[in-house]
N, C-alpha and C positions, 0 to 999 in steps of 0.2 A: 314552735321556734326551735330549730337545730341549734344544738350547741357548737360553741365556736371548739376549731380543730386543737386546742390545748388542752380538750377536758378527756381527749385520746392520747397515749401517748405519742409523741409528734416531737420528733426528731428539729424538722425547721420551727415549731412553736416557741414563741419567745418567753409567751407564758409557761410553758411546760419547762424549759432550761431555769427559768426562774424561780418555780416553786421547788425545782428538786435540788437546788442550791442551799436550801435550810439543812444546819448539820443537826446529825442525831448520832447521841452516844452507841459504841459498838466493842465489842469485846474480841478481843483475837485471839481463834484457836489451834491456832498451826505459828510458829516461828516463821518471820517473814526475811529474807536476808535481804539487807543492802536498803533498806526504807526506814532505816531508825532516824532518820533527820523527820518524819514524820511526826516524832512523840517532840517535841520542844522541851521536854523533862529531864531527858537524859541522854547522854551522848553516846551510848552504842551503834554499831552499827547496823546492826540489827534489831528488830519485831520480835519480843520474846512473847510467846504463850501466856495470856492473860491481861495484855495490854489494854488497856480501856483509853480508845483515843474517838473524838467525835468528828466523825466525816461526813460529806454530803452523801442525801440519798440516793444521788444517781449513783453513786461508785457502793453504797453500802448493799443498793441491786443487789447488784452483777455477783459483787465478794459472799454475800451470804446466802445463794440460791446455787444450783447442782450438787454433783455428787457430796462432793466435800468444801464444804461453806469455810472459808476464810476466817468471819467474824460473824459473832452472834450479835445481833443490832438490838435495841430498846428503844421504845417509842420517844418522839420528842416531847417533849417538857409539855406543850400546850395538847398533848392526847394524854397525860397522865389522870390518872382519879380525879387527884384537886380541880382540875381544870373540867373532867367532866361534870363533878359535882357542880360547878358554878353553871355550865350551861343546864345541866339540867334543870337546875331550880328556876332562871328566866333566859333563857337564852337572849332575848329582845334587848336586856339590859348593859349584856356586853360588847363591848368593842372591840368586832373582831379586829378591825385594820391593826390594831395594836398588839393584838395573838398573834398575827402573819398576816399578810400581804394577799396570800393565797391559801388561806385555811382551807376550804373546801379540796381544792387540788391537792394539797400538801398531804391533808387526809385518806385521799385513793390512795397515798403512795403508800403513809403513815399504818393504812387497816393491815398491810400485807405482814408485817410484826408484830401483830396485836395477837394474841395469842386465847383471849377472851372474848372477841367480837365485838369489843365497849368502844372503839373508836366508831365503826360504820353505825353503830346504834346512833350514839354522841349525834354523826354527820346529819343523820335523816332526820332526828327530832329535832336541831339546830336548824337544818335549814326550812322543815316544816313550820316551826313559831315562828322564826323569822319574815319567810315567804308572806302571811299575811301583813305584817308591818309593814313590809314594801309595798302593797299593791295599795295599801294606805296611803303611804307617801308619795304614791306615783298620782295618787286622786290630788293628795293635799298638799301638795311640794312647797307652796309657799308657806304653809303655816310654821316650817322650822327648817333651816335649808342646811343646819347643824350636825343634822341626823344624817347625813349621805356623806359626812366624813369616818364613820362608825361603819362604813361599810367595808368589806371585802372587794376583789376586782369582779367576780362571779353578780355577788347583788351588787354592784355598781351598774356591770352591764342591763342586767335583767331590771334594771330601776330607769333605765335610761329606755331602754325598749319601749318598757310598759309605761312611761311618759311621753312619749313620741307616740304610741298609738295612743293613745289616751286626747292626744292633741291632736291628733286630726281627725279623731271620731268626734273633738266637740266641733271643728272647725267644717266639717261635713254636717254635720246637725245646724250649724249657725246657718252654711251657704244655701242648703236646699230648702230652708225654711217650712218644712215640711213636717204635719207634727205627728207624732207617733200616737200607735193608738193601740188600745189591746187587743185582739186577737177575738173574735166572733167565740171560739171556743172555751175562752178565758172566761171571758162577759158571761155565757151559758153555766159555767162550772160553776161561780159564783152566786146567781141566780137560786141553784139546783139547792147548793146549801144553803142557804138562808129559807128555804120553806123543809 
Protein backbone atom coordinates (compact mmCIF):
# COMPACT_ATOMS: atom_id res chain seq x y z
CA UNK A 1 0.00 0.00 0.00
CA UNK A 2 1.67 3.39 -1.04
CA UNK A 3 1.54 6.01 1.35
CA UNK A 4 -0.67 8.76 0.64
CA UNK A 5 1.41 12.00 -0.74
CA UNK A 6 1.51 14.00 2.87
CA UNK A 7 3.84 11.49 4.35
CA UNK A 8 6.49 13.31 1.67
CA UNK A 9 6.78 16.68 2.02
CA UNK A 10 4.01 18.04 -0.30
CA UNK A 11 3.64 21.49 -0.70
CA UNK A 12 -0.37 21.10 -2.15
CA UNK A 13 -0.72 18.25 0.87
CA UNK A 14 -3.36 19.45 3.24
CA UNK A 15 -2.17 16.95 5.61
CA UNK A 16 1.36 18.10 5.43
CA UNK A 17 0.25 22.12 5.90
CA UNK A 18 -1.59 20.76 8.79
CA UNK A 19 0.80 18.75 10.70
CA UNK A 20 3.52 21.40 10.33
CA UNK A 21 1.06 24.06 11.84
CA UNK A 22 1.93 22.66 15.60
CA UNK A 23 4.21 25.23 17.36
CA UNK A 24 7.40 24.33 19.04
CA UNK A 25 9.44 26.34 21.36
CA UNK A 26 12.75 28.04 19.62
CA UNK A 27 15.25 30.34 20.82
CA UNK A 28 16.75 33.23 18.72
CA UNK A 29 20.26 33.72 17.97
CA UNK A 30 20.83 36.67 16.00
CA UNK A 31 18.70 40.12 16.68
CA UNK A 32 15.90 40.14 14.34
CA UNK A 33 14.85 43.94 13.53
CA UNK A 34 11.27 45.19 12.94
CA UNK A 35 9.41 41.44 14.01
CA UNK A 36 9.08 42.30 17.83
CA UNK A 37 5.14 42.38 17.55
CA UNK A 38 6.18 38.64 17.16
CA UNK A 39 7.04 38.31 21.14
CA UNK A 40 3.32 39.50 22.66
CA UNK A 41 5.54 40.17 25.90
CA UNK A 42 7.10 43.21 25.12
CA UNK A 43 6.84 46.00 23.04
CA UNK A 44 10.06 46.58 21.26
CA UNK A 45 10.64 46.74 18.03
CA UNK A 46 12.86 44.45 17.64
CA UNK A 47 14.13 40.23 18.10
CA UNK A 48 16.65 40.61 20.81
CA UNK A 49 19.15 37.66 21.09
CA UNK A 50 17.78 34.94 23.39
CA UNK A 51 14.26 35.35 22.72
CA UNK A 52 12.33 32.23 23.29
CA UNK A 53 9.04 32.47 21.33
CA UNK A 54 7.05 29.23 19.82
CA UNK A 55 6.51 29.10 16.07
CA UNK A 56 5.19 26.76 13.60
CA UNK A 57 7.41 24.16 12.23
CA UNK A 58 7.27 25.12 8.73
CA UNK A 59 8.99 28.66 9.46
CA UNK A 60 11.24 26.97 12.45
CA UNK A 61 12.55 24.94 8.89
CA UNK A 62 13.79 27.17 7.00
CA UNK A 63 15.06 29.80 10.23
CA UNK A 64 17.08 27.03 11.80
CA UNK A 65 18.89 25.17 8.83
CA UNK A 66 21.97 26.93 6.62
CA UNK A 67 24.71 28.78 7.28
CA UNK A 68 23.76 30.75 10.05
CA UNK A 69 20.47 29.37 11.67
CA UNK A 70 18.24 32.21 13.07
CA UNK A 71 16.79 30.18 16.03
CA UNK A 72 17.70 27.08 17.81
CA UNK A 73 14.36 25.02 17.91
CA UNK A 74 13.28 22.35 20.84
CA UNK A 75 11.23 19.50 20.43
CA UNK A 76 7.59 19.78 20.99
CA UNK A 77 6.14 18.93 24.28
CA UNK A 78 4.47 15.45 23.04
CA UNK A 79 8.47 14.23 21.69
CA UNK A 80 9.82 15.24 25.19
CA UNK A 81 11.05 12.33 27.76
CA UNK A 82 7.81 12.28 29.81
CA UNK A 83 5.92 11.61 26.85
CA UNK A 84 8.39 9.14 25.49
CA UNK A 85 8.47 7.32 28.63
CA UNK A 86 4.50 6.82 28.64
CA UNK A 87 4.63 5.42 25.01
CA UNK A 88 7.31 3.29 25.77
CA UNK A 89 5.75 1.60 28.57
CA UNK A 90 2.26 0.78 26.48
CA UNK A 91 1.98 2.68 23.59
CA UNK A 92 -1.52 0.83 22.74
CA UNK A 93 -2.72 2.51 25.89
CA UNK A 94 -2.60 6.05 24.71
CA UNK A 95 -4.48 8.41 22.84
CA UNK A 96 -2.74 9.61 20.25
CA UNK A 97 -5.73 11.80 18.70
CA UNK A 98 -5.31 13.66 21.92
CA UNK A 99 -1.10 14.12 21.52
CA UNK A 100 -1.72 15.57 17.87
CA UNK A 101 -3.82 15.19 15.17
CA UNK A 102 -0.86 13.97 13.11
CA UNK A 103 1.64 12.51 15.62
CA UNK A 104 3.42 10.32 13.25
CA UNK A 105 3.86 13.29 10.49
CA UNK A 106 4.51 15.88 13.20
CA UNK A 107 7.26 13.37 14.17
CA UNK A 108 9.33 13.33 10.67
CA UNK A 109 9.39 16.99 11.17
CA UNK A 110 9.91 16.87 15.08
CA UNK A 111 13.24 13.80 14.66
CA UNK A 112 15.19 16.61 12.62
CA UNK A 113 15.75 18.60 16.38
CA UNK A 114 16.13 15.74 18.27
CA UNK A 115 19.46 15.77 19.00
CA UNK A 116 19.45 12.04 20.67
CA UNK A 117 17.53 10.04 18.09
CA UNK A 118 14.69 9.38 21.07
CA UNK A 119 11.89 10.86 18.92
CA UNK A 120 12.54 8.39 15.58
CA UNK A 121 13.23 5.43 18.20
CA UNK A 122 9.70 6.68 20.11
CA UNK A 123 7.96 6.79 16.32
CA UNK A 124 9.04 3.16 15.15
CA UNK A 125 8.22 1.24 18.58
CA UNK A 126 4.82 3.40 18.70
CA UNK A 127 3.77 2.67 15.56
CA UNK A 128 5.12 -1.13 15.78
CA UNK A 129 2.70 -1.96 19.05
CA UNK A 130 0.25 -0.07 17.75
CA UNK A 131 0.24 -1.66 14.19
CA UNK A 132 -0.77 -4.87 15.67
CA UNK A 133 -3.92 -3.48 17.57
CA UNK A 134 -5.10 -2.27 14.42
CA UNK A 135 -5.06 -5.06 12.22
CA UNK A 136 -6.97 -6.49 15.48
CA UNK A 137 -9.52 -4.02 15.18
CA UNK A 138 -9.76 -4.01 11.51
CA UNK A 139 -10.79 -8.27 12.20
CA UNK A 140 -13.05 -7.02 15.19
CA UNK A 141 -14.42 -3.49 14.50
CA UNK A 142 -17.46 -4.24 16.10
CA UNK A 143 -16.42 -5.46 19.20
CA UNK A 144 -15.50 -1.72 20.43
CA UNK A 145 -16.05 0.99 17.77
CA UNK A 146 -14.57 3.48 20.83
CA UNK A 147 -11.07 2.50 19.94
CA UNK A 148 -10.83 4.28 16.31
CA UNK A 149 -11.37 7.49 18.13
CA UNK A 150 -7.78 7.08 19.88
CA UNK A 151 -6.55 6.94 16.63
CA UNK A 152 -4.32 9.29 14.73
CA UNK A 153 -5.25 10.31 10.83
CA UNK A 154 -2.22 7.87 9.70
CA UNK A 155 -3.87 4.68 11.77
CA UNK A 156 -7.16 6.02 10.88
CA UNK A 157 -6.37 5.54 7.17
CA UNK A 158 -4.49 2.22 7.54
CA UNK A 159 -7.66 0.95 9.73
CA UNK A 160 -9.92 1.83 7.15
CA UNK A 161 -7.85 0.10 4.35
CA UNK A 162 -7.33 -2.83 6.23
CA UNK A 163 -11.19 -3.13 6.95
CA UNK A 164 -12.24 -2.66 3.32
CA UNK A 165 -9.90 -5.44 2.26
CA UNK A 166 -10.84 -7.33 5.07
CA UNK A 167 -14.48 -6.93 3.77
CA UNK A 168 -14.29 -7.99 0.58
CA UNK A 169 -11.86 -10.91 1.07
CA UNK A 170 -14.94 -12.31 3.38
CA UNK A 171 -17.45 -11.10 0.78
CA UNK A 172 -15.34 -13.08 -2.02
CA UNK A 173 -15.16 -16.17 0.32
CA UNK A 174 -19.00 -15.95 0.95
CA UNK A 175 -19.77 -15.44 -3.16
CA UNK A 176 -17.59 -18.12 -4.56
CA UNK A 177 -18.50 -20.65 -2.01
CA UNK A 178 -15.58 -22.40 -2.55
CA UNK A 179 -13.77 -23.98 0.32
CA UNK A 180 -10.36 -23.67 0.90
CA UNK A 181 -8.15 -26.22 1.59
CA UNK A 182 -4.41 -26.92 2.55
CA UNK A 183 -1.90 -27.25 0.22
CA UNK A 184 -0.81 -31.13 -0.74
CA UNK A 185 2.64 -29.90 0.76
CA UNK A 186 1.29 -28.58 3.94
CA UNK A 187 -0.74 -31.98 4.53
CA UNK A 188 2.78 -33.91 3.70
CA UNK A 189 4.84 -31.73 6.13
CA UNK A 190 2.55 -32.45 8.86
CA UNK A 191 2.39 -36.07 8.17
CA UNK A 192 6.45 -36.20 8.04
CA UNK A 193 6.40 -34.90 11.72
CA UNK A 194 4.17 -36.82 13.55
CA UNK A 195 6.20 -40.19 12.60
Amino acid sequence: MPLPSAYCPNYYAIDDILATQERTPCKFLVNVPKLGVLNPSTTEKDLAIGTSLELPIWLVLEMSTGRQPIVSPELPKIYRDSYCEILQADACAVDLHKFNLYFYELGSYAKRFDRKGAVHETLLHTFRIRFRQLMDLADNSISDPSVQQRLDVLERRLFSDSYKARAKMNSWLVETGATMEAANMVVNHKKRKKT
